[in-house]
Structure formats: structure tokens, C-alpha cells
C-alpha positions in Angstrom: 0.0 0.0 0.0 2.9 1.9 0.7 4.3 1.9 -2.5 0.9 2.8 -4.6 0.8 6.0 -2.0 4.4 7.2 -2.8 3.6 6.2 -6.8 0.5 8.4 -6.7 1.9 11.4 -4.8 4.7 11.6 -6.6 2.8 11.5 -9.9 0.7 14.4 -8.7 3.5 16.2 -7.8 5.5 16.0 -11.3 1.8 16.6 -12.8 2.0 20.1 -11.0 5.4 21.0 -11.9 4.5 19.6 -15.4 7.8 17.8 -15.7 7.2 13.9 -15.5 11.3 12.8 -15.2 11.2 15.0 -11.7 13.4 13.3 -9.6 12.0 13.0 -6.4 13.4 12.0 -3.2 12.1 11.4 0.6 13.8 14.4 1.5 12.7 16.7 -1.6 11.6 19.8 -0.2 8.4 20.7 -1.6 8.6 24.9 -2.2 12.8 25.3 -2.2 13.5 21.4 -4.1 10.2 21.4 -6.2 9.3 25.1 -6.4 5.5 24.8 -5.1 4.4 27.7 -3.6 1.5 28.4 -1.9 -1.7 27.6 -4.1 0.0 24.8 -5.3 0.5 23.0 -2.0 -3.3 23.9 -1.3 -4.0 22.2 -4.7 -1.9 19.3 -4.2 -3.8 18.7 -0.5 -7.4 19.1 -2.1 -6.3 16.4 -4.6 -4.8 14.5 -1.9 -8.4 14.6 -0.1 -10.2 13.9 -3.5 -7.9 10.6 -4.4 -7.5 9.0 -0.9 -11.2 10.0 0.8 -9.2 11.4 3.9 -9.4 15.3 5.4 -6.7 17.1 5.7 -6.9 20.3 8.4 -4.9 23.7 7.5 -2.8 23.1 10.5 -1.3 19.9 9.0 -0.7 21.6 5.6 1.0 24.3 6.9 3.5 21.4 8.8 4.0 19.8 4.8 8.0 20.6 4.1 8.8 17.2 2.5 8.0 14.9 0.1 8.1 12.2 3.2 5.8 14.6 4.8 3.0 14.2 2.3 3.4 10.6 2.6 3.3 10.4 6.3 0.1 12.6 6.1 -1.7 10.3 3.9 -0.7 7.1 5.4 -1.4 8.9 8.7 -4.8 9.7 8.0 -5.9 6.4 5.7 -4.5 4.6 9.0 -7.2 6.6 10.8 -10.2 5.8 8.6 -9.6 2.1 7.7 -8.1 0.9 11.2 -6.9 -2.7 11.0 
């Protein structure tokens, strides 16, 4: 499950900067590494919320610096709605 996480959010993330051989790593910063700024990280969380079903509060966004961040939010949050 992992794995299909990290596949998607990347992809979303090289979809935004509209450059598909992005290399990304866990430690990628997401505005100084991948040059989001602002709107963009809002857009990347709505469609982070659309594609996984999960809510994401302003407070967490605002704590998003990494590319392991992002993943660590989603997992954090589909851990919370389909407990095992």
C-alpha cells in the first residue's frame, strides 16, 4: 500500500510542476526542491483529499516541508479511517 501511495503522490507532484522525469526524493523539499508555492501545495492537498477520501486540516498543511511529509500525512490519516 505503501508503495501505490508514494507512486501516486509523486505523480501528482510531477503533474504540478508539469515535468514527468522529476526526480524526487524522501527528503525533496516541496517549495525550495520542487518550487510549489503556496496555491500549489493547497491544490496538491485538495487532490490529496479527492484521491484518498481522507481530510486534511490547515494546520497539518502548513507542517507539509517534504516529500516524506506528504506521505506520512496520507498514510497517517488512511491509518485513521480504515483501522486494521
Amino acid at each position: 500500500m505503501e508503495q501505490l501511495i508514494q507512486f501516486q503522490v509523486e505523480r501528482m507532484l510531477r503533474r504540478k510542476r508539469r515535468n514527468t522525469a522529476l526526480q524526487l526524493q524522501p527528503t525533496s523539499r516541496l517549495v525550495h526542491d520542487i518550487g510549489l508555492d503556496s496555491i500549489d501545495l493547497i491544490e496538491l492537498t485538495m487532490n490529496l483529499e479527492h484521491r484518498f477520501h481522507i481530510e486534511i486540516p490547515d494546520a497539518e498543511l502548513e507542517q507539509l516541508r517534504t516529500v516524506q511529509d506528504v506521505l506520512d500525512c496520507v498514510d497517517t490519516h488512511l491509518s485513521a479511517s480504515h483501522p486494521y
